[in-house]
VOGU-3710 file (C-alpha; in Angstrom, 3 decimals, decimal comma):
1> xxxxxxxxxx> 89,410/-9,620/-197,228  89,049/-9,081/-200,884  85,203/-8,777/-201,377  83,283/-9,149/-204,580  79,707/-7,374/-203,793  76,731/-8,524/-205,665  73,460/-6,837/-205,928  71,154/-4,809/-208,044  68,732/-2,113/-206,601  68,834/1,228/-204,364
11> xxxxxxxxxx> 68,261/-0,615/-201,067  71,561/-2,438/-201,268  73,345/0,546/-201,998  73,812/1,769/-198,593  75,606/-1,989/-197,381  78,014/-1,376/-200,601  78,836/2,003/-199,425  79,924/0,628/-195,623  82,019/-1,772/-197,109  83,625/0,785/-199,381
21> xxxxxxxxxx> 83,686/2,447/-196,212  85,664/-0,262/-194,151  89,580/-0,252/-193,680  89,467/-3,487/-193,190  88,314/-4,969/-196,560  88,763/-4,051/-200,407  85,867/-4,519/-202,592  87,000/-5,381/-205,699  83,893/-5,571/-208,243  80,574/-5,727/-207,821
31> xxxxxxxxxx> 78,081/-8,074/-209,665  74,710/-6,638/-210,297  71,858/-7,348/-213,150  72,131/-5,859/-216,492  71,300/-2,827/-217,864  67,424/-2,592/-218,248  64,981/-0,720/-219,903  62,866/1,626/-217,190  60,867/5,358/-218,037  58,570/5,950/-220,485
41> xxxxxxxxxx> 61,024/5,897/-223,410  62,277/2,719/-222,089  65,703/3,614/-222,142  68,356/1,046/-220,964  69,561/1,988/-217,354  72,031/0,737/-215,559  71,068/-0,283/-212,003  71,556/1,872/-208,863  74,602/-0,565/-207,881  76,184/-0,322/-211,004
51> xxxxxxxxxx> 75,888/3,140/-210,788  77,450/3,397/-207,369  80,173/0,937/-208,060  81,240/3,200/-211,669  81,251/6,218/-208,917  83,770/4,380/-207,430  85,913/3,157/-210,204  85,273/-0,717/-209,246  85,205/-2,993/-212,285  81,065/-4,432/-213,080
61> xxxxxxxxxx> 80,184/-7,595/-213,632  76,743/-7,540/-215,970  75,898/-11,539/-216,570  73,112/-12,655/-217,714  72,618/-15,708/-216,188  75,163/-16,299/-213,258  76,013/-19,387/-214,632  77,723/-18,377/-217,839  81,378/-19,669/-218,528  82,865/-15,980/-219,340
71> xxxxxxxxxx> 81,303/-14,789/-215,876  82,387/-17,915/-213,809  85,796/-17,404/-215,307  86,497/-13,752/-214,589  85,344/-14,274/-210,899  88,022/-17,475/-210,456  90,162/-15,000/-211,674  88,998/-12,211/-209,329  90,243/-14,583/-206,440  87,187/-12,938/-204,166
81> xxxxxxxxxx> 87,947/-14,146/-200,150  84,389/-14,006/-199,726  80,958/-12,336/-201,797  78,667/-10,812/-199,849  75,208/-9,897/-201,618  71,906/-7,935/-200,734  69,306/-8,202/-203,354  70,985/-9,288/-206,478  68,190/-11,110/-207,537  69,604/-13,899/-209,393
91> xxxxxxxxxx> 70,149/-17,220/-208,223  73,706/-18,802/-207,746  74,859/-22,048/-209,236  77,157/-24,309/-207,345  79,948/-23,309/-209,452  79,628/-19,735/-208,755  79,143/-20,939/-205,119  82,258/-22,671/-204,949  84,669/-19,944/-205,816  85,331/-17,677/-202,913
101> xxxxxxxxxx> 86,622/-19,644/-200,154  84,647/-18,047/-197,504  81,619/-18,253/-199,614  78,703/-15,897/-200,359  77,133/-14,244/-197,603  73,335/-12,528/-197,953  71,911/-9,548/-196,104  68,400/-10,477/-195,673  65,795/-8,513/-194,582  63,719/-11,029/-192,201
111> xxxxxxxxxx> 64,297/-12,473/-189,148  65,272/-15,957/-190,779  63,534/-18,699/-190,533  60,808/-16,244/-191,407  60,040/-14,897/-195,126  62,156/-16,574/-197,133  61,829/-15,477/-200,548  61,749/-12,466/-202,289  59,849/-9,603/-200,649  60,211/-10,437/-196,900
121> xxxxxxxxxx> 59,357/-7,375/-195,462  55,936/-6,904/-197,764  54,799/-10,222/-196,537  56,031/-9,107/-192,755  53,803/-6,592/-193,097  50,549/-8,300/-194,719  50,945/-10,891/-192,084  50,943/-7,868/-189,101  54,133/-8,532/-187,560  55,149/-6,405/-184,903
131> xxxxxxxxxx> 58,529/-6,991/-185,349  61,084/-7,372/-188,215  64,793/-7,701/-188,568  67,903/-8,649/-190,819  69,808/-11,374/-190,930  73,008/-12,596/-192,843  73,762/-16,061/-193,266  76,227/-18,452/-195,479  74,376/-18,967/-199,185  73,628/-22,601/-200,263
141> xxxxxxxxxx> 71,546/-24,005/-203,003  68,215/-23,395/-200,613  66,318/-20,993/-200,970  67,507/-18,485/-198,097  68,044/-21,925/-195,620  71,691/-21,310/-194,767  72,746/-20,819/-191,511  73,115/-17,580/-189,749  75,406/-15,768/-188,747  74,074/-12,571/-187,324
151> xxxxxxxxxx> 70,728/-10,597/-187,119  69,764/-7,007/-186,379  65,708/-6,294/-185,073  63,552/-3,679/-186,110  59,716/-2,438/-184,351  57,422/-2,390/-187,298  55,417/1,140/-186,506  51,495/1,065/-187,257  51,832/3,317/-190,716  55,309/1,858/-192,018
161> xxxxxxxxxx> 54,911/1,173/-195,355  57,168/-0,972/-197,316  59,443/1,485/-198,634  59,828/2,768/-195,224  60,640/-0,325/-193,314  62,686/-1,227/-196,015  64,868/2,098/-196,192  65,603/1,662/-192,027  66,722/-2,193/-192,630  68,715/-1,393/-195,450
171> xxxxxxxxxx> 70,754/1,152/-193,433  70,665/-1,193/-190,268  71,294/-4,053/-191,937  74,839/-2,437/-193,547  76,363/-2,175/-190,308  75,382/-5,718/-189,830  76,961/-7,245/-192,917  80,304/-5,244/-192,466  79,944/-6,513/-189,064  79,882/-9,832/-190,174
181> xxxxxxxxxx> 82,585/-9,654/-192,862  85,151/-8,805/-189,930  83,950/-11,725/-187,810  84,109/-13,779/-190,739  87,927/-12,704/-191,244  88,454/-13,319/-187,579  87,178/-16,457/-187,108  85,353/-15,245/-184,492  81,736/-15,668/-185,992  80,426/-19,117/-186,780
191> xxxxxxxxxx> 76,829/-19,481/-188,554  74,468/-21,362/-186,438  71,731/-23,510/-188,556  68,364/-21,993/-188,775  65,770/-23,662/-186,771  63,387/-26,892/-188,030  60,573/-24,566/-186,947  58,914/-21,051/-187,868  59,614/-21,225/-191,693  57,629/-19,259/-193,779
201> xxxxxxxxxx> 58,150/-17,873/-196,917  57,770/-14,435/-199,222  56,945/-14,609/-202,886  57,222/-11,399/-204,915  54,076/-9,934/-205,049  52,660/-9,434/-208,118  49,777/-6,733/-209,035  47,315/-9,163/-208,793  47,816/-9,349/-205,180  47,893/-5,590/-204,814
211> xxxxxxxxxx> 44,027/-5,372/-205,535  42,591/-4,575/-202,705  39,509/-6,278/-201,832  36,994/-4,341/-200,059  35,011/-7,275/-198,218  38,151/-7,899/-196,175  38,236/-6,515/-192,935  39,498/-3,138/-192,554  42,625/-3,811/-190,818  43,411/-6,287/-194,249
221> xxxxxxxxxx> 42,746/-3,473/-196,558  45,605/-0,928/-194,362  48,370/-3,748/-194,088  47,931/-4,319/-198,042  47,809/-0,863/-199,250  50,814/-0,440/-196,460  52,700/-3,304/-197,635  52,281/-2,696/-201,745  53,647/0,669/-201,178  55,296/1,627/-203,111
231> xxxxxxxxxx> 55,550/-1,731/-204,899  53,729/-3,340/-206,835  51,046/-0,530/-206,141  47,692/-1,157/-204,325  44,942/-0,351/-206,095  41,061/-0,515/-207,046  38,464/0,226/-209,782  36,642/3,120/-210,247  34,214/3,661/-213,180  36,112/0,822/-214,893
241> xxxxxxxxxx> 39,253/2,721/-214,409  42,497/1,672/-212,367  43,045/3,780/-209,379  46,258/3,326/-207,157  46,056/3,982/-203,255  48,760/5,285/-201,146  47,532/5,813/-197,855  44,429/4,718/-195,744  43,646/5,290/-192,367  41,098/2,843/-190,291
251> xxxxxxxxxx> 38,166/4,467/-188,993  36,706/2,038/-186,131  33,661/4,603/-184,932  32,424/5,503/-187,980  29,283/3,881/-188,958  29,017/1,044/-191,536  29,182/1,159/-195,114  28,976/-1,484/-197,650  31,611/-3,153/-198,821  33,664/-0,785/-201,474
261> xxxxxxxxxx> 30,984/1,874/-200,706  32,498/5,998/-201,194  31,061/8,832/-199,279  32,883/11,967/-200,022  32,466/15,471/-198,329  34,546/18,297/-198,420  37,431/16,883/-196,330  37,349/13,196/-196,660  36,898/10,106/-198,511  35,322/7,058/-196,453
271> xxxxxxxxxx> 34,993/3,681/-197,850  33,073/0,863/-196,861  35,227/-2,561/-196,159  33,995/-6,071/-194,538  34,283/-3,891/-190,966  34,279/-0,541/-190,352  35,273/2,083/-192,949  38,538/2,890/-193,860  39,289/6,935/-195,004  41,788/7,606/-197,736
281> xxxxxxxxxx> 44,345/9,956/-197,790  45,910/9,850/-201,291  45,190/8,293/-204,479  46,384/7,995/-208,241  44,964/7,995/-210,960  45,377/6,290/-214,241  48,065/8,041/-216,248  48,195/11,132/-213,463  50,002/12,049/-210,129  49,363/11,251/-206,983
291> xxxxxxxxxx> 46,777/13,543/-205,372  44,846/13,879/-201,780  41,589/11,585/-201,970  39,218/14,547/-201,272  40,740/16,795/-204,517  40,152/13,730/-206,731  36,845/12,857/-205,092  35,611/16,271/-205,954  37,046/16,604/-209,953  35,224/13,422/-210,641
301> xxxxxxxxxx> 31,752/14,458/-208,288  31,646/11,467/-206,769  27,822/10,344/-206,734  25,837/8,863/-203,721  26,197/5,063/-204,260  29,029/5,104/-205,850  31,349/2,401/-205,267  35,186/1,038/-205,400  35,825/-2,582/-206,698  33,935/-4,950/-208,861
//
């Protein structure tokens, strides 16, 4: 089939590159965001897709809005057989939807019904789910409610974060949608509606909800940090100054500390949460690198009573 890929960042390059890979389909262009400005200089940079697809030599499509005239035209006049897309994150109009006649197929990293939306597999992980998946089904004007055509499962382990979980779907998931692009030009896959039941759904998750709020249970403050990592960053306060967390670690027979509490010794960094204490492994702080918990803990002398949060 004559495929036009859509998508924008690093995790859907590795489905791109297995239907490059494929001797059964030609990808023809790929549709991805534009340019945008990233770094501290913010310089305009194109995004890992379009990077991937100029290493190729495949024409890029850069719209705007999905819906413009001059991009709806040049993809009638692509002729695609069928679009499949992982993460372009723009949403399709009917006209676009109407132009390949096998329409547009997503990679999706849930096991639909569940997390629809944007960041499936932070809210998978916030919500302690054991087990994850992908799943590719036929686009329509719902919001990730079309049926399905195939799905691939994945163990969630207890210190995945995000980025990790992510990185093993994305490469899982590839084989899946070039799986389902042949059984789409066989005829020998048909998309079964999702079920009435089990919906739930997966905003993006915005910095706000990457505070992490001490008087939660332990076990809350590991999935967030775990699940905002490496975006949108968890983080707290200290001395009225951001600080990002990267790692925790739950520590159920330690004794009690107050909410937020810090008690720092040579090798560790406890803090006090609605449970039991919770150590950290590394932080960041404002404007600096990444470092372990118990260097920073010692440049800024942690004092006794001493706390994290508001």
């Amino acid at each position: 089939m004559r495929l036009v890929f859509a998508g924008t960042p690093e995790v859907a390059v590795p489905a791109l590159d297995a239907l490059l890979a494929s001797d059964r389909h030609e990808v023809v262009a790929v549709v991805t965001r534009p340019d945008a400005p990233a770094g501290r200089g913010r310089r305009l940079v194109a995004s890992p897709i379009a990077d991937r697809a100029a290493e190729a030599g495949i024409e890029i499509l850069r719209p705007r809005r999905p819906k413009e005239p001059a991009f709806l035209a040049r993809l009638a006049e692509i002729a695609p057989d069928c679009c499949p897309v992982v993460a372009y994150g723009a949403l399709l109009p009917r006209a676009a939807l109407d132009v390949p006649a096998r329409g547009w197929v997503n990679l999706h990293f849930s096991l639909l019904p569940a997390w629809r939306g944007a960041a499936p597999v932070q809210h998978a992980l916030l919500a302690g789910d054991q087990m994850t998946g992908a799943s590719t089904f036929q686009i329509e004007e719902g919001l990730d409610s079309g049926p399905v055509y195939g799905v691939v499962t994945e163990e969630v382990r207890p210190l995945d974060t995000s980025g990790d979980l992510l990185t093993r779907l994305a490469l899982a998931g590839s084989g899946l949608l070039a799986a389902t692009m042949d059984g789409i030009e066989d005829g020998t896959l048909v998309p079964r509606p999702q079920p009435a039941e089990g919906v739930s759904h997966a905003p993006k998750l915005t910095v706000a909800d990457a505070e992490v709020d001490w008087a939660a249970p332990a076990v809350r403050v590991d999935r967030v940090v775990r699940a905002c990592t490496p975006a949108p960053g968890a983080w707290s306060t200290f001395r009225g100054e951001r600080i990002k967390l990267r790692q925790v670690s739950q520590l159920p027979d330690q004794p009690a500390l107050e909410p937020g509490e810090l008690r720092a010794d040579k090798r560790t960094v406890r803090v006090g949460t609605g449970s039991h204490p919770v150590e950290l492994a590394w932080v960041q702080p404002q404007g600096k690198r990444p470092m372990p918990a118990a260097d920073w803990a010692r440049g800024v002398r942690v004092a006794e009573g001493e706390r994290l949060g508001g």
